[in-house]
C-alpha positions as CSV (number, residue, x, y, z in Angstrom):
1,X,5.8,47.1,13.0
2,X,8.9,44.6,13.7
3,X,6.5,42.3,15.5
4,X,4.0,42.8,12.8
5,X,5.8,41.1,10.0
6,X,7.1,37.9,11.6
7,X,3.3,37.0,12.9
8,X,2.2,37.7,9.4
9,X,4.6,35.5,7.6
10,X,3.9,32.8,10.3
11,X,0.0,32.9,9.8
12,X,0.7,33.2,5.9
13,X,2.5,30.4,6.0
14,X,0.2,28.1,8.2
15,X,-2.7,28.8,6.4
16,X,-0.3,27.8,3.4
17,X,0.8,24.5,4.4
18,X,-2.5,23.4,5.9
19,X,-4.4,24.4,2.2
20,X,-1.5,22.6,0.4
21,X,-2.0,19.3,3.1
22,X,-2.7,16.3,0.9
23,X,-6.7,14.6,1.4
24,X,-5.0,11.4,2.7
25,X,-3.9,13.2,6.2
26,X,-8.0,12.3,7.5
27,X,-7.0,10.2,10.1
28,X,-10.2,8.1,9.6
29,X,-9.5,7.7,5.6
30,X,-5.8,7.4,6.3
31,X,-6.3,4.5,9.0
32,X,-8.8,3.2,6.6
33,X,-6.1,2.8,3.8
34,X,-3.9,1.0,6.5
35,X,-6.5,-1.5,7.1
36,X,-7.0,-2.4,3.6
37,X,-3.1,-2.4,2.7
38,X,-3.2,-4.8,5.4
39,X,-6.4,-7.1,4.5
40,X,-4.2,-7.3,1.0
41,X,-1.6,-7.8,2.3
42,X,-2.3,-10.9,4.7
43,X,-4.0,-12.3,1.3
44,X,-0.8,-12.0,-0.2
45,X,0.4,-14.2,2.3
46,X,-2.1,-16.5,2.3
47,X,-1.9,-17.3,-1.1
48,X,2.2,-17.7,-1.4
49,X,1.7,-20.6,1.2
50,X,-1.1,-22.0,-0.9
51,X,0.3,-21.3,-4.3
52,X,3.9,-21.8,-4.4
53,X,5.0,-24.4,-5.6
54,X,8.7,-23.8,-4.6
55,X,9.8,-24.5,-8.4
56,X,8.1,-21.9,-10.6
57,X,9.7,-18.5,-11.2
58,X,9.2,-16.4,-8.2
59,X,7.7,-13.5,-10.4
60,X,5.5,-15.9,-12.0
61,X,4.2,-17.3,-8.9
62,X,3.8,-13.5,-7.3
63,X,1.3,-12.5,-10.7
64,X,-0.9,-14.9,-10.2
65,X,-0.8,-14.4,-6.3
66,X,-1.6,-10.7,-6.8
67,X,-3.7,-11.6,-9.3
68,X,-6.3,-14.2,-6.8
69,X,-6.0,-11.1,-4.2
70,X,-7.4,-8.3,-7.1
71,X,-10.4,-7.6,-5.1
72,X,-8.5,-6.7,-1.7
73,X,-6.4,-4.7,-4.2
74,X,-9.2,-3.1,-5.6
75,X,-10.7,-2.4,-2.4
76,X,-7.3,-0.4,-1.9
77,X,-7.0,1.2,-4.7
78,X,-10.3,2.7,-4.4
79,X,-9.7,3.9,-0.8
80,X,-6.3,5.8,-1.4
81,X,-8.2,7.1,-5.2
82,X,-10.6,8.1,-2.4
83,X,-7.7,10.7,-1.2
84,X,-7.3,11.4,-4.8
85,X,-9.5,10.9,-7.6
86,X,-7.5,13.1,-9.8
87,X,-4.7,10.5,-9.8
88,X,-6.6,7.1,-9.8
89,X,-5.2,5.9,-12.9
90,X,-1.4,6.5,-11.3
91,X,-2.6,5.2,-7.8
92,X,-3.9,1.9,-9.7
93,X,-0.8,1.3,-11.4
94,X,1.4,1.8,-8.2
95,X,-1.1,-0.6,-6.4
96,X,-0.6,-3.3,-8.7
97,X,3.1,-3.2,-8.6
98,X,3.3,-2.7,-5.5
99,X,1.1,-5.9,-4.8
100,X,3.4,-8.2,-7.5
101,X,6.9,-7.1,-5.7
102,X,5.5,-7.8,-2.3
103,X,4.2,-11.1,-3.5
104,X,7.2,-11.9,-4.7
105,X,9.0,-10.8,-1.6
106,X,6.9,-13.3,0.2
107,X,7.4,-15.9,-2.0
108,X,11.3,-15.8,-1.7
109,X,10.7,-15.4,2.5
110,X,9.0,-18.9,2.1
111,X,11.3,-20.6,-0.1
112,X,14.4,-19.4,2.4
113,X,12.5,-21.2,4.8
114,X,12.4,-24.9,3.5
115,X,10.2,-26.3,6.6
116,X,7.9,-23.4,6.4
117,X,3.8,-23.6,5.7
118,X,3.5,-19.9,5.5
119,X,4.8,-16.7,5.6
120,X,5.5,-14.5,9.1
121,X,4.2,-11.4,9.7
122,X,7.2,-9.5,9.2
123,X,6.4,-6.3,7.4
């Protein structure tokens, strides 16, 4: 009977964590996310290069990055909505900020670096 109660709680609490285990822990879907964070991401920096015009506010500059880059966003947002439809409308939101901020990040790497065409691969 001692034994008996420790398995139980063990197996209880498995079978717990593993139905509360978010959608987006497929390995397939979750390393499909990846590669279109990172197909969005290398537009991102494609664009700054192209775009910036090293004298226009950086945010400014980052919108209409993000914005030219909406369909590798949108091909992210609809993989990780994928996970969870439920929260699609949330998920789109965050996806679009997140796009504008990294944008800008890149924007300011390139202006720190006056002789530089483009933006490394850093994160």
């Amino acid at each position: 009977m001692r034994l008996l109660f420790p398995v139980a709680a063990l197996l209880l609490s498995t079978v717990a964590l593993q139905a509360c285990a978010p959608a987006y822990e497929n390995g397939h879907l979750s390393r499909f996310i990846n590669r279109q964070r990172e197909a969005r991401d290398a537009c991102l920096r494609q664009h700054v290069g192209l775009q910036d015009d090293r004298v226009t506010a950086p945010n400014d500059i980052a919108r209409a990055i993000a914005a030219t880059c909406a369909p590798e966003n949108d091909r992210l947002i609809q993989a990780m909505a994928t996970a969870d439809p439920s929260g699609e409308p949330q998920i789109t939101d965050a996806v679009r900020k997140e796009a504008a901020v990294k944008a800008e990040s890149y924007v300011l790497q390139l202006r720190a670096r006056p002789d530089a065409k483009s933006v490394p691969l850093l994160n």
